[in-house]
C-alpha positions as CSV (number, residue, x, y, z in Angstrom):
1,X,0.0,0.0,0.0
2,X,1.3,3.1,-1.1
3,X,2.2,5.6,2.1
4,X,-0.1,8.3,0.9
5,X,-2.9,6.4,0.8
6,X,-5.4,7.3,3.7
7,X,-9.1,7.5,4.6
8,X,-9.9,9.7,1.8
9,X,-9.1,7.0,-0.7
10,X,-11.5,4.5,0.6
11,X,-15.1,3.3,-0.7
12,X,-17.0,4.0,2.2
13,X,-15.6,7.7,2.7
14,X,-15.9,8.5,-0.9
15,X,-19.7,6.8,-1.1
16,X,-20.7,8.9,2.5
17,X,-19.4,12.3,1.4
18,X,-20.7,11.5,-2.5
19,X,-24.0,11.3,-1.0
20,X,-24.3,14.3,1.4
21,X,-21.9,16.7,-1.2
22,X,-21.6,18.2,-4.6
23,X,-19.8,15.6,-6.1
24,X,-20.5,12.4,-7.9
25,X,-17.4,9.5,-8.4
26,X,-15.2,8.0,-11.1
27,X,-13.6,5.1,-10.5
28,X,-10.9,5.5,-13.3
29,X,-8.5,2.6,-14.1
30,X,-5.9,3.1,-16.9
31,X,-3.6,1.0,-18.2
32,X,0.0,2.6,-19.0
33,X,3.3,0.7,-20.0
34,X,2.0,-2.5,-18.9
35,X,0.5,-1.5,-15.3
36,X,-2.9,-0.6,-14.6
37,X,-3.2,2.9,-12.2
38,X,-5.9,3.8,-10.4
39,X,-7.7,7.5,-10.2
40,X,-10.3,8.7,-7.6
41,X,-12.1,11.0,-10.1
42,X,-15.1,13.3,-9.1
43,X,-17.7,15.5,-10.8
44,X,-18.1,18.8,-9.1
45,X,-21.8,18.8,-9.2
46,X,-22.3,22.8,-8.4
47,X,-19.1,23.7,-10.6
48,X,-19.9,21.4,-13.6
49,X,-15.7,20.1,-13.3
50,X,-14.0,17.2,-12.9
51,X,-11.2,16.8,-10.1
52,X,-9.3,14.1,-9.0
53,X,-9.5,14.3,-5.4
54,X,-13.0,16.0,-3.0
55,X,-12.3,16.0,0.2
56,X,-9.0,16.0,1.4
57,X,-6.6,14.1,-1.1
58,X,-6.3,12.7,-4.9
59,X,-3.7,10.5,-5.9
60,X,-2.4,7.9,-8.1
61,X,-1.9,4.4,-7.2
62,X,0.3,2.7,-7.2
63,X,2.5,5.7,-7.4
64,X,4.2,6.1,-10.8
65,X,7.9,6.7,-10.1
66,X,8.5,9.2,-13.1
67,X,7.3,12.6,-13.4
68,X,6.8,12.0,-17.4
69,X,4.9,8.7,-16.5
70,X,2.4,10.8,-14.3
71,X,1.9,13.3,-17.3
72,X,1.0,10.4,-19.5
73,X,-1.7,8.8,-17.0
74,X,-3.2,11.8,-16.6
75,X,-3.5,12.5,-20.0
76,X,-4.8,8.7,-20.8
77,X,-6.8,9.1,-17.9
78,X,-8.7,12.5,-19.3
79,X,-8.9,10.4,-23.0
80,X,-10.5,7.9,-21.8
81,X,-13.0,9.6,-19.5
82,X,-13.5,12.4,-22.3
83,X,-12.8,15.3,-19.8
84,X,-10.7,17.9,-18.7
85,X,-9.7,17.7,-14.5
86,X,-10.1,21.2,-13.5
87,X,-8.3,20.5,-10.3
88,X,-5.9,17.7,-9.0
89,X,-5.2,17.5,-5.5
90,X,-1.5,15.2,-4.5
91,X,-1.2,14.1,-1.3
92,X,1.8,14.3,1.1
93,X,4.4,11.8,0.1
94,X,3.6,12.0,-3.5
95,X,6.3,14.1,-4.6
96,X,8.3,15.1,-8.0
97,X,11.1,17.1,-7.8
98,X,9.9,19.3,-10.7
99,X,7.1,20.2,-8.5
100,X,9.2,22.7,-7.4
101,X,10.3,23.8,-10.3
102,X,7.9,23.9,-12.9
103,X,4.4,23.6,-13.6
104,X,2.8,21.3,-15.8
105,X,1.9,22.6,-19.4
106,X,-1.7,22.6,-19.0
107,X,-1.4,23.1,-15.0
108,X,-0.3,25.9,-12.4
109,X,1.1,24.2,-9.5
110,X,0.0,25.1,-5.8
111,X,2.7,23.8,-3.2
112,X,0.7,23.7,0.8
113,X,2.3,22.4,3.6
114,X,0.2,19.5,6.0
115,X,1.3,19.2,9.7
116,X,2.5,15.2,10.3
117,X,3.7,13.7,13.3
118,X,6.0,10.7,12.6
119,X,5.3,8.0,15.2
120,X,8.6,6.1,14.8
121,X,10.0,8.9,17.0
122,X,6.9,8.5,19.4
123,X,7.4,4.9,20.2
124,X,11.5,5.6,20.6
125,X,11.4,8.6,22.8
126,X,7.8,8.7,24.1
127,X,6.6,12.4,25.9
128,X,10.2,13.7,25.2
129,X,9.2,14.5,21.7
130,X,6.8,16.7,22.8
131,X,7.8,20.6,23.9
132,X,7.5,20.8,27.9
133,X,4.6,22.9,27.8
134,X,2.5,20.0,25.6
135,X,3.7,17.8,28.9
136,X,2.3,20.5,31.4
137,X,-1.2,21.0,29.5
138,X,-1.9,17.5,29.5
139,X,-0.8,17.1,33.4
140,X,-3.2,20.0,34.4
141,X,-6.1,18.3,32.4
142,X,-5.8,14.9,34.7
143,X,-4.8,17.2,37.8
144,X,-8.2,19.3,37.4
145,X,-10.6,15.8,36.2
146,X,-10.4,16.7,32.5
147,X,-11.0,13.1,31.2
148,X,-11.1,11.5,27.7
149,X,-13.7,8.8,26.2
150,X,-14.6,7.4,22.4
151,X,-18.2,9.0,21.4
152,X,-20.7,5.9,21.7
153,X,-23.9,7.4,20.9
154,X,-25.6,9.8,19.2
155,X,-26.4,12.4,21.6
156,X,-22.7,12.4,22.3
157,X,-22.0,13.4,18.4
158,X,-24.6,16.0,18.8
159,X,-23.2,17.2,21.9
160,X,-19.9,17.5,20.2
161,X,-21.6,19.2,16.7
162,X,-23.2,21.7,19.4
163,X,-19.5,22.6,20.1
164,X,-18.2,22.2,16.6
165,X,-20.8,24.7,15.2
166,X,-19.9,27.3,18.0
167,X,-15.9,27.1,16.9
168,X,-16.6,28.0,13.8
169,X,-19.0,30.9,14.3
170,X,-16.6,32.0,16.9
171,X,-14.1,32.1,14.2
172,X,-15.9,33.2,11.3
173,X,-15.5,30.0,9.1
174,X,-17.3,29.7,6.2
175,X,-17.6,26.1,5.6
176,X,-19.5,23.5,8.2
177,X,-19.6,19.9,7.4
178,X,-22.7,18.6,7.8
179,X,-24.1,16.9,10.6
180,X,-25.9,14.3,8.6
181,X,-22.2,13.1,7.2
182,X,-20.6,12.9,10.4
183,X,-23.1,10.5,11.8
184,X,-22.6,8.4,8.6
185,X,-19.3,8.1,8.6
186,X,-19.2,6.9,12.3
187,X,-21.4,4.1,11.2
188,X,-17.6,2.8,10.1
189,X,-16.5,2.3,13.6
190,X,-13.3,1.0,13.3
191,X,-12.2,3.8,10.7
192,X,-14.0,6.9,12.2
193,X,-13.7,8.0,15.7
194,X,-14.7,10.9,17.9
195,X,-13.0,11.0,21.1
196,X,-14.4,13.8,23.5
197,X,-13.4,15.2,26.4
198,X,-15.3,15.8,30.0
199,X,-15.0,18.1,32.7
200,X,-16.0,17.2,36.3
201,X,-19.4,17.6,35.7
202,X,-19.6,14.9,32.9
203,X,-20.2,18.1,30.2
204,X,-18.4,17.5,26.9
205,X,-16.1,20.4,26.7
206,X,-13.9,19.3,23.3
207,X,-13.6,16.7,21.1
208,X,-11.9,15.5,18.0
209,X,-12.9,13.5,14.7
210,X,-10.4,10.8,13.5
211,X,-10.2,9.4,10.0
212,X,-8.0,6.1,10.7
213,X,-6.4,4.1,7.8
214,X,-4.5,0.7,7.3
215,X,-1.1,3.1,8.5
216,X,-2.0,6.0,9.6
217,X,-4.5,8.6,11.0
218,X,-5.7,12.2,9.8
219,X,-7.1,14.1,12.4
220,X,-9.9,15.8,10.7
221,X,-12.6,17.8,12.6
222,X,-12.1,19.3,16.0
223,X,-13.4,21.6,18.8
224,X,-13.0,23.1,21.9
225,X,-15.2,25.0,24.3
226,X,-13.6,28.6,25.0
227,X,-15.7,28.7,28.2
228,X,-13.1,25.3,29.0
229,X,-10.1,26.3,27.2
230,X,-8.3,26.5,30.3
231,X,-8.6,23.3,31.2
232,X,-6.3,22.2,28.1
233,X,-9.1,18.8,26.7
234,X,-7.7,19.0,23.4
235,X,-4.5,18.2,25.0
236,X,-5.6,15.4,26.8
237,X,-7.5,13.9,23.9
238,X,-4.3,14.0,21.5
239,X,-1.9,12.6,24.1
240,X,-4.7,9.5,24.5
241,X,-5.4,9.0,20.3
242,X,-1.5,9.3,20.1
243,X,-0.9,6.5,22.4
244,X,-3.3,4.5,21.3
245,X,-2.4,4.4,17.4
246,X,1.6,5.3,18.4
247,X,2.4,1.4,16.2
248,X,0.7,3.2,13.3
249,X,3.3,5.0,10.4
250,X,2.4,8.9,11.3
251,X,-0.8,11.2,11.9
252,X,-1.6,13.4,9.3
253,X,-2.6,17.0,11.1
254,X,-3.7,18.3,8.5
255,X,-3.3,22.3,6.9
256,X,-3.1,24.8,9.2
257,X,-5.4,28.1,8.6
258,X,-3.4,30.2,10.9
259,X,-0.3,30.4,12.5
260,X,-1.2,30.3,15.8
261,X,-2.2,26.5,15.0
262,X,0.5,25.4,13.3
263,X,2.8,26.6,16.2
264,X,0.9,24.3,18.1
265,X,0.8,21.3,16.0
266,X,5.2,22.0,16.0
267,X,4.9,21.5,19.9
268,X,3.4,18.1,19.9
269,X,7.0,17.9,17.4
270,X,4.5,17.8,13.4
271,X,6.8,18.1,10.7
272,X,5.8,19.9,7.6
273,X,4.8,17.7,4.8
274,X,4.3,19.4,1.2
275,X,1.0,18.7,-0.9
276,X,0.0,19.9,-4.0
277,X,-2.8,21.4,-6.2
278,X,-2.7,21.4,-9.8
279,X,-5.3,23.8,-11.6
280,X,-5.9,23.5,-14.8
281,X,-5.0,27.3,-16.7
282,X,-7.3,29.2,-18.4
C-alpha cells in the first residue's frame, strides 16, 4: 500500500461524502506501460468540473515513479473519461522534484504544507518528543478531572456538533460539514472516531474527529469550548489518540489556517509535509 494512501481514498468515505456533497465519483483505471493505475475521479456537481480528489486528497496508485509517467496517466486518464480535470489535488508523500520547479503545461502548481507527526519517533522517545509545555497541558487536564472517552452514541456526536458549530462561528468559518455526514461516517466504527473530552461535571467540553487508515490517521474535525479552554481537553485527547495508534506509520494534522495553530501542532514535534494542487490554466 502506497504511504499516501489514507481515509480519503476509501469506498465507504468516498460513497458517504458523495452522498451528502456536490460531487458524484469515477472510479478511473488506466492502463499505461504494462501497469494498470488507479484515479479517484469526481464531478463537481455545483461547478460542472471534474477533479481528482474531493475532500482531502487525490492521488495515483500505485505511485508512478516518473514525473513524465504521471503526465502520461493523466493524460490517458482525461482520454478515456473524455474530460478535462479542472483541479488535481497530491497528497503528502507523492512528490516530484519538478514540483518545485515547474508547472505542468496545462497546469499551475500550488505547493501547501500539511502538519504530520512521525510515530517512529513517538514509540523511541515517548513524551520527550513533545515541547514541555504539551507535557504540562496535558498534566493540568488529569490534575483538574479533564477526562477523555470514544463518542458511543448519538447524543454524544450532537453534543460534540453543538460545540463544533460554536468554533466556527466564533471564528468566522465559512464552511460546516454537515451533521448528517458525520453521523454516517461513524457508522464505520473502526475507521472513524470521535473522542471527547469531559469536565468534572460529565459536560463535553472538546472533542476531535479521526479518519484512521490501514497506516495511519488524519485528524480531521475538532473543537473546543472557549468557556473550558483553560482546562487544556484538546491536550488530553491528542496525548490519548496518540498513544493509542503510536504502532501506526504517522498522523496526518492536517493544513493549518493560521499560524497560531501550526505553532501548536510544532509543539506536539509535526513536521511539515508538502502537498500539491494542480489547476488546470485558463
Amino acid at each position: 500500500m502506497e504511504k499516501y494512501y489514507c481515509t480519503f481514498h476509501e469506498e465507504y468515505f468516498i460513497k458517504t461524502i458523495c452522498k451528502h456533497l456536490h460531487f458524484e465519483f469515477i472510479s478511473c483505471d488506466v492502463r499505461v506501460n504494462g501497469t494498470v493505475y488507479w484515479l479517484p475521479v469526481f464531478f463537481n456537481t455545483e461547478l460542472k468540473k471534474y477533479q481528482i480528489g474531493a475532500v482531502g486528497y487525490g492521488g495515483i496508485f500505485p505511485f508512478p515513479k516518473e514525473f513524465q509517467l504521471f503526465s502520461l496517466i493523466l493524460k490517458e486518464a482525461s482520454d478515456k473519461l473524455n474530460v478535462n480535470f479542472d483541479k488535481i489535488i497530491l497528497p503528502p508523500y507523492f512528490k516530484y522534484d519538478e514540483f518545485n520547479a515547474a508547472s505542468l503545461d496545462d497546469y499551475g502548481v500550488s505547493m501547501l504544507s500539511t502538519s504530520v507527526l512521525d510515530l517512529a519517533e513517538y514509540r523511541e522517545k515517548g513524551w520527550n518528543i513533545f515541547k514541555g509545555s504539551v507535557r504540562t497541558n496535558i498534566r493540568y487536564a488529569i490534575n483538574h478531572n479533564v477526562v477523555v472517552k470514544e463518542a458511543a452514541s448519538e447524543n454524544e456526536i450532537e453534543d460534540f456538533y453543538s460545540l463544533y458549530t460554536e468554533s466556527i462561528k466564533r471564528i468566522n468559518g465559512s464552511y460546516l460539514t454537515p451533521i448528517a455526514l458525520i453521523k454516517d461516517l461513524m457508522i464505520e466504527k473502526e475507521k472513524v472516531k470521535l473522542y471527547l473530552a469531559y469536565n468534572d461535571k460529565y459536560e463535553v467540553i472538546a472533542g476531535n474527529v479521526l479518519l484512521i487508515s490501514n497506516n495511519n490517521v488524519f485528524y480531521w474535525i475538532n473543537a473546543t469550548s472557549y468557556e473550558h479552554r483553560f482546562l487544556k481537553p484538546n491536550h488530553l485527547i491528542i496525548n490519548n489518540f496518540i498513544e493509542k495508534y503510536k504502532d501506526y506509520d504517522y498522523i496526518n494534522f492536517g493544513y493549518s489556517h493560521f499560524a497560531s495553530l501550526k505553532r501548536f501542532k510544532e509543539t506536539l514535534n509535526c513536521k511539515d509535509e508538502a502537498y500539491y494542487i494542480l489547476t488546470k490554466k485558463l
